[in-house]
N, CA and C atoms as an extended XYZ file, in Angstrom:
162
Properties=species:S:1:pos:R:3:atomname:S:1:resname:S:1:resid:I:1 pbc="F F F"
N         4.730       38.944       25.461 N   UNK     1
C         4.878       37.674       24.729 CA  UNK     1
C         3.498       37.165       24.303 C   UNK     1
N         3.170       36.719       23.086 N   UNK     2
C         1.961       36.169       22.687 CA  UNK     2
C         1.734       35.152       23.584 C   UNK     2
N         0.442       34.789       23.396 N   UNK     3
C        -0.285       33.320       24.488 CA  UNK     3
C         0.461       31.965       23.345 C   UNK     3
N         0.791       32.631       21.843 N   UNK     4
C         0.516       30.932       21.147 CA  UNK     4
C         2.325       30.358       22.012 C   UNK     4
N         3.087       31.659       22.181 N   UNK     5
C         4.592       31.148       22.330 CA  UNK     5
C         4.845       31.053       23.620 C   UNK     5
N         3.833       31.326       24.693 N   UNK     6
C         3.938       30.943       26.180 CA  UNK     6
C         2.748       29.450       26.140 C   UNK     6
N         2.645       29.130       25.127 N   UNK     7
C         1.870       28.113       25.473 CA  UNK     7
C         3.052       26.919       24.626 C   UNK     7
N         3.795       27.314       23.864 N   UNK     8
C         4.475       26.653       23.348 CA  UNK     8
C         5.851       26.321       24.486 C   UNK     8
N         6.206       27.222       24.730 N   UNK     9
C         7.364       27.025       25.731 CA  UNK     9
C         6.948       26.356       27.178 C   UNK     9
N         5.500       26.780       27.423 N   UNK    10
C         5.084       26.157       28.727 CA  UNK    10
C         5.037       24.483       28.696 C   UNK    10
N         4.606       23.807       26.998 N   UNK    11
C         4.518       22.954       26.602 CA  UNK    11
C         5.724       22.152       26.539 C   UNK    11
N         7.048       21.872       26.125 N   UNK    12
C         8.076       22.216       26.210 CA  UNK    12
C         8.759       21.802       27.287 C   UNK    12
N         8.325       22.621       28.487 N   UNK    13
C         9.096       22.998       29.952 CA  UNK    13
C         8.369       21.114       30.624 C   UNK    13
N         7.091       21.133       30.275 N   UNK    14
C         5.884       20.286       30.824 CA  UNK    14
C         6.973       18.530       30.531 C   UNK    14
N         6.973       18.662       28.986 N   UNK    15
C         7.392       17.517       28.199 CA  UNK    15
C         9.001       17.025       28.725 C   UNK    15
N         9.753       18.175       29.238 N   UNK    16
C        11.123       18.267       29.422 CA  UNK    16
C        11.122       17.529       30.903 C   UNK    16
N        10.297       18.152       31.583 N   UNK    17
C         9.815       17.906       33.290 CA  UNK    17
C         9.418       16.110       33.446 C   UNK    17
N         8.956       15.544       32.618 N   UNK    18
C         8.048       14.587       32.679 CA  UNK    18
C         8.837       13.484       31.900 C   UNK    18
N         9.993       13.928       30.595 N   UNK    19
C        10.709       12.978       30.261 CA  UNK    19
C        11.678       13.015       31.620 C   UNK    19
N        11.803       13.803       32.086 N   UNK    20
C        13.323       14.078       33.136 CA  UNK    20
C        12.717       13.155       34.511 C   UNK    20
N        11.604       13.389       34.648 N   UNK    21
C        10.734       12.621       35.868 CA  UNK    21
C        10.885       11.266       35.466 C   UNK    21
N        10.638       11.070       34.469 N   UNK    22
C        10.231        8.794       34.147 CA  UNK    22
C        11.693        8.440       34.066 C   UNK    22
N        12.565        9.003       33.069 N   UNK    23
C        14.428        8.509       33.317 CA  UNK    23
C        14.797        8.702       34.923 C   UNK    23
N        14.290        9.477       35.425 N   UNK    24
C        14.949        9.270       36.871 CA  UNK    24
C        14.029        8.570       37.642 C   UNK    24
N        13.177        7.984       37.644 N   UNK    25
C        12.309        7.071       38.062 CA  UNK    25
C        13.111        5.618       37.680 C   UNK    25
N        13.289        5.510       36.023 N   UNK    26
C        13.624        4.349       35.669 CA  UNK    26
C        15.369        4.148       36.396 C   UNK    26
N        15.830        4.897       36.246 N   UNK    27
C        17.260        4.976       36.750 CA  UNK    27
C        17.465        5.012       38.119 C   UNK    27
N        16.488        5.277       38.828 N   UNK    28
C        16.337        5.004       40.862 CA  UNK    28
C        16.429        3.419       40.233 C   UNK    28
N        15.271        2.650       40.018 N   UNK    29
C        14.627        1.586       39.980 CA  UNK    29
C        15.628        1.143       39.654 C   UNK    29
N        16.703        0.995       38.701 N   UNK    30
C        17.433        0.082       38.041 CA  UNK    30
C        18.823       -0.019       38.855 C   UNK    30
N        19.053        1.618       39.666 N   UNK    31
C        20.444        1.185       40.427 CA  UNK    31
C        19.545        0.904       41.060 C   UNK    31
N        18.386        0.706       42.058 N   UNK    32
C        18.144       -0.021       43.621 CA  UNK    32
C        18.077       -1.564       43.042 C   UNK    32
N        17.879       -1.867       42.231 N   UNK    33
C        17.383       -3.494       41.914 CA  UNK    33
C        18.844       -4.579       41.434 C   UNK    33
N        19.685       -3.645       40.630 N   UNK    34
C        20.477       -4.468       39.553 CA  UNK    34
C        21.803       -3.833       40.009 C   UNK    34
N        23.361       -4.398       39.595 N   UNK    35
C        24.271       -3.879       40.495 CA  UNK    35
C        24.766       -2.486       39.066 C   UNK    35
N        25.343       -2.089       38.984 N   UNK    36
C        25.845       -0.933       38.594 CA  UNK    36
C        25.919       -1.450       37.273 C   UNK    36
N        26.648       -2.065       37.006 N   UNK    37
C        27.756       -2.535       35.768 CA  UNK    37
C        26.047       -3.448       34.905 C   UNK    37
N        25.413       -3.740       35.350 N   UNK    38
C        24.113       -3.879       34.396 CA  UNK    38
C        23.262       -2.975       34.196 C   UNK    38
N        23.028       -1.932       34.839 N   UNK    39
C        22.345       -1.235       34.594 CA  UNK    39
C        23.172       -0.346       33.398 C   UNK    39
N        24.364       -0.041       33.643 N   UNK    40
C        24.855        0.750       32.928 CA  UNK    40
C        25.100        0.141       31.299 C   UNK    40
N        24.595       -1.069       31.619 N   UNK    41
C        25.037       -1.838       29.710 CA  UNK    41
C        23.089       -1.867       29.305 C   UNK    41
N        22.381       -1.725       30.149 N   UNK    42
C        20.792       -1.667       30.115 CA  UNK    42
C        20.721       -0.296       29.343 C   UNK    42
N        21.833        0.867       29.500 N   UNK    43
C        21.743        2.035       29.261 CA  UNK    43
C        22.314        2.216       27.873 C   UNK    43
N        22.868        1.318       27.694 N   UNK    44
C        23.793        1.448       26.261 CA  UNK    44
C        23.164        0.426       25.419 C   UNK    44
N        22.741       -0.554       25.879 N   UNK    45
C        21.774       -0.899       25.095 CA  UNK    45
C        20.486       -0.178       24.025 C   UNK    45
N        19.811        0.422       25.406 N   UNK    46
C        19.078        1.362       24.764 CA  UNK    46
C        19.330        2.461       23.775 C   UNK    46
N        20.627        2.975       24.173 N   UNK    47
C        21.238        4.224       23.470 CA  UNK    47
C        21.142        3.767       22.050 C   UNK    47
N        22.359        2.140       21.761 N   UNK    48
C        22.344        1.570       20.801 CA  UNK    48
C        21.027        1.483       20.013 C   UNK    48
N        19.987        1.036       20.741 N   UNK    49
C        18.793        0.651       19.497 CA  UNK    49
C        17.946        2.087       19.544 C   UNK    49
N        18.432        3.398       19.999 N   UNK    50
C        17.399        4.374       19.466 CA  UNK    50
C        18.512        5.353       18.341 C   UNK    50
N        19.970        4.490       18.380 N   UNK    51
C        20.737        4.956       17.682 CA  UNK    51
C        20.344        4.121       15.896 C   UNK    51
N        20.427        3.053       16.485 N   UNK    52
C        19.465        2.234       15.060 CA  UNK    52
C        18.072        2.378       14.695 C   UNK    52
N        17.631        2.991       15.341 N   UNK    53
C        15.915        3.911       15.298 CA  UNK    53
C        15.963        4.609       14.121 C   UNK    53
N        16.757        5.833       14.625 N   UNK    54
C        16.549        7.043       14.054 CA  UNK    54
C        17.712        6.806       12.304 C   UNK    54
């Protein structure tokens, strides 16, 4: 395998690892703090405005 496409996929794996790390960070934090049924409209909220983002 070339270095440019193991550096691309390693890149990738890194970005995938690190979005997957901060959502489950934010999502510990939000069920330990807030009861279920808000967090889960905190979640659709968001969905909603990156649905009006893009």
């Amino acid at each position: 395998m070339p270095p440019v496409e193991t550096f691309v996929l390693g890149g990738l794996l890194f970005v995938l690892i690190v979005i997957t790390g901060v959502f489950g960070k934010l999502w510990l934090q939000s069920r330990n703090s807030y009861p279920t049924q808000e967090a889960q409209l905190t979640l659709s909220n968001i969905h909603h405005i990156s649905e009006v983002a893009s």
